[in-house]
PATORNU-926459 format. One record per residue: residue in one letter; z, x, y of N, C-alpha, C in turn. Coordinates in pm, whole numbers, plus 50000, padded with zeros to 5 digits. Example, Ala and Ser with C-alpha at 12.3 -4.5 7.8 and 13.67 -1.06 7.14 Angstrom:
("A"; (50780; 51319; 49431); (50780; 51230; 49550); (50780; 51320; 49670))
("S"; (50708; 51285; 49775); (50714; 51367; 49894); (50787; 51290; 50003))
This chain:
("X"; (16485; 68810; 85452); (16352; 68868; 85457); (16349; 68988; 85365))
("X"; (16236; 68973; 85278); (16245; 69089; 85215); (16202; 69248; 85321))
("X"; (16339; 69356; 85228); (16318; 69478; 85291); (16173; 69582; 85314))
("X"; (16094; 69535; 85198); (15929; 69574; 85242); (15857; 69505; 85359))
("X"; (15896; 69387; 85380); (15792; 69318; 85479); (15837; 69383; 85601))
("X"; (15999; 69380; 85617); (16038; 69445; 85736); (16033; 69591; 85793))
("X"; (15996; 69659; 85666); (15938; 69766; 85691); (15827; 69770; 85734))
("X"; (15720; 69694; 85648); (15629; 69712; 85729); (15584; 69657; 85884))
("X"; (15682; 69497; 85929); (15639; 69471; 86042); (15681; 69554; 86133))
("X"; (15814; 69638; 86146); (15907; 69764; 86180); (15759; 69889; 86217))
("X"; (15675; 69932; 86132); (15616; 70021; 86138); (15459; 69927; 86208))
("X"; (15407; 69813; 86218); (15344; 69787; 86301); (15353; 69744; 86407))
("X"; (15470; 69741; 86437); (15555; 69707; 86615); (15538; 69836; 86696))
("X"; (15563; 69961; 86579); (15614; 70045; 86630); (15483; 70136; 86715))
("X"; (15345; 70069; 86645); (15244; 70134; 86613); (15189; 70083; 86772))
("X"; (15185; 69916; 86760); (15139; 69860; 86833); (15223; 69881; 87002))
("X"; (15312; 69952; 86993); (15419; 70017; 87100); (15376; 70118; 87151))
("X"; (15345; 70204; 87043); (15368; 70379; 87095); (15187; 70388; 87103))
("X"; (15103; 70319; 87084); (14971; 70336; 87136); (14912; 70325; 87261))
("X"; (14951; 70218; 87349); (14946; 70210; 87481); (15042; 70284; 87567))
("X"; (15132; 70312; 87544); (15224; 70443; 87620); (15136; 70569; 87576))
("X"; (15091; 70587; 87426); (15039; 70732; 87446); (14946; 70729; 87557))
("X"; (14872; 70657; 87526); (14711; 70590; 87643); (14765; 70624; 87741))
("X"; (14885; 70584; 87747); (14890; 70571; 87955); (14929; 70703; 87974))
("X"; (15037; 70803; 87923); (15064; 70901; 87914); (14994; 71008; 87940))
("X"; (14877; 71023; 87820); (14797; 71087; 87846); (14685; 71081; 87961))
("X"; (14641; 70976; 88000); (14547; 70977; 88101); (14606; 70997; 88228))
("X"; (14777; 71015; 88239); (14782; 71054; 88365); (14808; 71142; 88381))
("X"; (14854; 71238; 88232); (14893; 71387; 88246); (14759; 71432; 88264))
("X"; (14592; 71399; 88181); (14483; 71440; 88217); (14429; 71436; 88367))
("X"; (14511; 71329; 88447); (14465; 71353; 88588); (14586; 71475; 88671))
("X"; (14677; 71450; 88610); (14736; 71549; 88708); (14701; 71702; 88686))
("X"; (14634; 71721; 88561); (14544; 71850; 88513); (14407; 71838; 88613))
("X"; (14326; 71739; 88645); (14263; 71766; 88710); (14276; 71751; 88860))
("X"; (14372; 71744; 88895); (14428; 71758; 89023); (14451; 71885; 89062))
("X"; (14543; 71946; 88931); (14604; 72069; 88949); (14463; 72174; 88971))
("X"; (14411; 72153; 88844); (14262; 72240; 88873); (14217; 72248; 88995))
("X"; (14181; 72146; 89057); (14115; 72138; 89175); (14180; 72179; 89318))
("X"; (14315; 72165; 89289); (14438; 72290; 89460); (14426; 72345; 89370))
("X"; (14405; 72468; 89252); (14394; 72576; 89200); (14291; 72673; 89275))
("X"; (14184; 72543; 89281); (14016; 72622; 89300); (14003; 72620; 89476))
("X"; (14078; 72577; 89513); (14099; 72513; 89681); (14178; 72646; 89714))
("X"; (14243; 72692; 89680); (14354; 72784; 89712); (14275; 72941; 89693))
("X"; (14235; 72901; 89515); (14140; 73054; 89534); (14044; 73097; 89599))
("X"; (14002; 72979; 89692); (13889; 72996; 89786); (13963; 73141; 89867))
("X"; (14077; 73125; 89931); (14140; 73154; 90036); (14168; 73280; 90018))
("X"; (14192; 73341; 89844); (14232; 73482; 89841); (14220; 73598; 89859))
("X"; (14089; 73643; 89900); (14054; 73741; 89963); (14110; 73745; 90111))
("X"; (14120; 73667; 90150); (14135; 73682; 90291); (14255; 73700; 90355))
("X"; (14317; 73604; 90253); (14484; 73635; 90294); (14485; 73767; 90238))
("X"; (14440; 73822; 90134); (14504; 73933; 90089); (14477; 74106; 90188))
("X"; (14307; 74020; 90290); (14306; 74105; 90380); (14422; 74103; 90472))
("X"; (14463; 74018; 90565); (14509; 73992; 90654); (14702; 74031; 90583))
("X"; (14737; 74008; 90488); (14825; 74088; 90443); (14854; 74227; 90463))
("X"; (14698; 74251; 90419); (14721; 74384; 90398); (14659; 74498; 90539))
("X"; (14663; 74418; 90666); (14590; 74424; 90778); (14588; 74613; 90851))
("X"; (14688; 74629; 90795); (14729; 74764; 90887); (14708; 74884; 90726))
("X"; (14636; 74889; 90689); (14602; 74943; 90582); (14533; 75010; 90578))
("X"; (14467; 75131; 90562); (14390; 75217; 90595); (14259; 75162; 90546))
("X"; (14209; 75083; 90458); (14112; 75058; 90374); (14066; 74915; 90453))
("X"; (14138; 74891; 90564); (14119; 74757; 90600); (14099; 74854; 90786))
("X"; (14052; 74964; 90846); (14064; 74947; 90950); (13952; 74908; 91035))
("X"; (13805; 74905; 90942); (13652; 74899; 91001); (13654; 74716; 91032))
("X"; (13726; 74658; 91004); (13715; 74535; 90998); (13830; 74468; 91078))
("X"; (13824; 74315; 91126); (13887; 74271; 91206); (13876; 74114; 91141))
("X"; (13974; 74050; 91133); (14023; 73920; 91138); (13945; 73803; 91134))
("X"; (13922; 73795; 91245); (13782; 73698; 91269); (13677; 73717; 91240))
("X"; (13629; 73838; 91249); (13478; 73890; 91126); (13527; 73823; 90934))
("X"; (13611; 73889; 90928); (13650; 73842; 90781); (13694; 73683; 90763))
("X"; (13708; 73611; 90856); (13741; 73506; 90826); (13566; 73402; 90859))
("X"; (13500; 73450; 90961); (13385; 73396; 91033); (13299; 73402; 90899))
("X"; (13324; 73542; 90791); (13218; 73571; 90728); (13243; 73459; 90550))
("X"; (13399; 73396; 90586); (13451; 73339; 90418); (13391; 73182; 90465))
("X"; (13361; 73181; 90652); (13429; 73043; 90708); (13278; 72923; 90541))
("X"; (13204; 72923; 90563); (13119; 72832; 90449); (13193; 72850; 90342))
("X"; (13245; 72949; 90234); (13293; 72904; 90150); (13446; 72852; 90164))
("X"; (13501; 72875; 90283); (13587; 72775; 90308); (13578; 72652; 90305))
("X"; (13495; 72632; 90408); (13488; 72478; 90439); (13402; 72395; 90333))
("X"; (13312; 72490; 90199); (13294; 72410; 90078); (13403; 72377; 90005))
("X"; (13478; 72444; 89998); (13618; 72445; 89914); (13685; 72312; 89918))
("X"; (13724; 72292; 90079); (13758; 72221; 90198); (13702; 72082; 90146))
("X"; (13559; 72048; 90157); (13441; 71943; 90118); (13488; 71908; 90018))
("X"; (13514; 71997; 89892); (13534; 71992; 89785); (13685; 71867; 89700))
("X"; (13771; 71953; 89764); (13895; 71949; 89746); (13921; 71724; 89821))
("X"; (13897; 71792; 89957); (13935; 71666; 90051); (13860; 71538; 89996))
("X"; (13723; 71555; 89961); (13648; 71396; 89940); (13667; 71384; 89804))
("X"; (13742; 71476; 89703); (13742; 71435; 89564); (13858; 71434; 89497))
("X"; (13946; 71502; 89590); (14135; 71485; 89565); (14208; 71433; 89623))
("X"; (14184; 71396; 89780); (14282; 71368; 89840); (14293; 71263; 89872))
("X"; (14366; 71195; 89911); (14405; 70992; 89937); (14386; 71017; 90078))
("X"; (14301; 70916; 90099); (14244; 70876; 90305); (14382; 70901; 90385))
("X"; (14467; 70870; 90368); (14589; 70913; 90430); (14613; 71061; 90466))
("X"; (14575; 71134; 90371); (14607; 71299; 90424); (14458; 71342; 90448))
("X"; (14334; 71275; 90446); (14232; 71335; 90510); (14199; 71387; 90692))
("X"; (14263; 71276; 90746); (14327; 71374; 90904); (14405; 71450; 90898))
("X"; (14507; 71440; 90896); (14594; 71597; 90812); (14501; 71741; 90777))
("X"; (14480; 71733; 90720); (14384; 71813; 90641); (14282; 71883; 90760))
("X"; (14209; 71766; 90818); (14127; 71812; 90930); (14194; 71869; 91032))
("X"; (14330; 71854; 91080); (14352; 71886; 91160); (14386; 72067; 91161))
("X"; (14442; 72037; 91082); (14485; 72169; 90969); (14381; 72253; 90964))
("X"; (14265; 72225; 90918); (14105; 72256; 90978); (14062; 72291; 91083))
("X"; (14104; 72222; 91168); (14052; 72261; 91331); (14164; 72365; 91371))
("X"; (14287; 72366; 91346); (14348; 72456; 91372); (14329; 72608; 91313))
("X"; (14281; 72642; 91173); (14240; 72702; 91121); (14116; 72841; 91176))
("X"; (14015; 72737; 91247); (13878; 72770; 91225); (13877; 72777; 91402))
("X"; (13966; 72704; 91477); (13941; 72737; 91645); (13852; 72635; 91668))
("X"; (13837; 72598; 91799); (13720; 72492; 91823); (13584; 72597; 91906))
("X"; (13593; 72698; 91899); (13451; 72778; 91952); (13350; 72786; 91802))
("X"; (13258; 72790; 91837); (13143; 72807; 91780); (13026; 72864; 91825))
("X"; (12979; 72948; 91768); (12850; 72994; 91832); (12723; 72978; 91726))
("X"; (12658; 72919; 91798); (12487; 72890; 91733); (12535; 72798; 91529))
("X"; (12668; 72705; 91589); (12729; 72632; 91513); (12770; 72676; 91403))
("X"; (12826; 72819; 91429); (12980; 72901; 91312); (13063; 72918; 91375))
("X"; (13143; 72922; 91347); (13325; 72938; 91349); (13300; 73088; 91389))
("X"; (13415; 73088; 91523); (13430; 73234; 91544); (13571; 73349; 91559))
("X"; (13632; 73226; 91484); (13751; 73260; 91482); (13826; 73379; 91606))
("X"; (13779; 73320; 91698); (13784; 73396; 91835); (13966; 73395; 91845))
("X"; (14038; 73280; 91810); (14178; 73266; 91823); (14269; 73379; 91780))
("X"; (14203; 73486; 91629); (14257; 73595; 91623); (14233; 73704; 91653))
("X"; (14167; 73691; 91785); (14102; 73813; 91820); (14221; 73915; 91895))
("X"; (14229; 74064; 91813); (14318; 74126; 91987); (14293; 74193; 92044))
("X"; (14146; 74183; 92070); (14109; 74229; 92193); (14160; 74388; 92208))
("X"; (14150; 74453; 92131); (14209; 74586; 92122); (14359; 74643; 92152))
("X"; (14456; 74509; 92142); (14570; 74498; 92183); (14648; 74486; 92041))
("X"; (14669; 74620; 91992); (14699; 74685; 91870); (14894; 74620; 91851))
("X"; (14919; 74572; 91946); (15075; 74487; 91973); (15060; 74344; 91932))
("X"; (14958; 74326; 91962); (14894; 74155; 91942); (14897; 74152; 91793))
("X"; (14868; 74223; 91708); (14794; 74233; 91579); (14939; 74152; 91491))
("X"; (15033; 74205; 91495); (15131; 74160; 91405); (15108; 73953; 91493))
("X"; (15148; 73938; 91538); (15107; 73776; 91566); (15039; 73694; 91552))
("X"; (14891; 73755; 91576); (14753; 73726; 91527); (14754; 73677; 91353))
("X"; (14821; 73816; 91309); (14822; 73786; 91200); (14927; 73704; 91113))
("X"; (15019; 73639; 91179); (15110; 73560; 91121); (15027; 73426; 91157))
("X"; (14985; 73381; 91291); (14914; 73269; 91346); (14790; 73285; 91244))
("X"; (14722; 73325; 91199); (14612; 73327; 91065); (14648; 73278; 90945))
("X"; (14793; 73386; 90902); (14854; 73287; 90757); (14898; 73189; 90780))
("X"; (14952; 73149; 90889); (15050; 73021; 90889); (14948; 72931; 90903))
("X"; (14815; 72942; 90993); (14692; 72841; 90972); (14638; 72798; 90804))
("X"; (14646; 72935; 90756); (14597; 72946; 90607); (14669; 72840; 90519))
("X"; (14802; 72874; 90549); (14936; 72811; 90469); (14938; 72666; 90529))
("X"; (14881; 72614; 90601); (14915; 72453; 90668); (14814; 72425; 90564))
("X"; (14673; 72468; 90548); (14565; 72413; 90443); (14591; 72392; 90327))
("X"; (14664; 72538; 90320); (14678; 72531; 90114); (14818; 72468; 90095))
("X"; (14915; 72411; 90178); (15006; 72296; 90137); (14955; 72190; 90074))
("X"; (14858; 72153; 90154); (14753; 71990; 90082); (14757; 72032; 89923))
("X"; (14756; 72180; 89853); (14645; 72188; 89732); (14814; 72251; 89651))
("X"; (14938; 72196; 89650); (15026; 72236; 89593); (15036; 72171; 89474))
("X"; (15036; 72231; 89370); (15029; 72189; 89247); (15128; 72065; 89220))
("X"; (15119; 71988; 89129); (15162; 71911; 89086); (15243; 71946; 88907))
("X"; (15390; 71912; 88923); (15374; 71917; 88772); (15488; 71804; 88727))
């Protein structure tokens, strides 16, 4: 066989090879980008709040309480929540998720909001360090679902 032909069938094998791998390549690194985006935007929902409840015993944080700050994020939570669950997540971890939810948010409600009554301490200034671990660790069961991918 001459050495031109085999060059060139060599360079259209190679062509007809490395085009459908790029294809596939890329469209799944483009989804795991939009995956990642989306537990990015799920997570930043959450940052104010953890960063209150962090920062709980803080002088700049004493007019306020737990469940006010969480009662007052609870809608843009649970858009986040809407967000994230019906457009990222596989039916398999959508109970998960909810449950994670209900644990989160308490099952009381008044005049149908979240009252995050579960971190309340009742002026029991001993309670507060617990309260506030039982808040992040609720926080932290949610934003596991939204762990990046790479």
């Amino acid at each position: 066989m001459d050495p031109t032909i085999a060059s060139m069938l060599g360079v259209i094998l190679g062509a007809l090879l490395t085009g459908p791998l790029t294809y596939y390549f890329t469209k799944k690194l483009a989804l795991r980008q939009t995956l990642n985006n989306a537990a990015t935007n799920f997570r930043l929902s959450f940052i104010e709040e953890i960063r209150f409840i962090d920062r709980f015993y803080a002088v700049d944080r004493a007019d306020r309480d737990i469940p006010e700050v969480l009662a007052a994020a609870a809608d843009k939570h649970e858009t986040a929540l809407i967000i994230f669950k019906d457009g990222f997540l596989c039916k398999s971890q959508r109970p998960e998720i909810e449950k994670a939810w209900n644990d989160y948010t308490g099952e009381k409600k008044v005049m149908g909001k979240y009252t995050f009554d579960q971190y309340a301490t009742h002026g029991k200034f001993k309670d507060g360090e617990n309260i506030r671990k039982l808040a992040l660790n609720n926080i932290n069961a949610l934003l596991k679902f939204a762990e990046l991918k790479h």
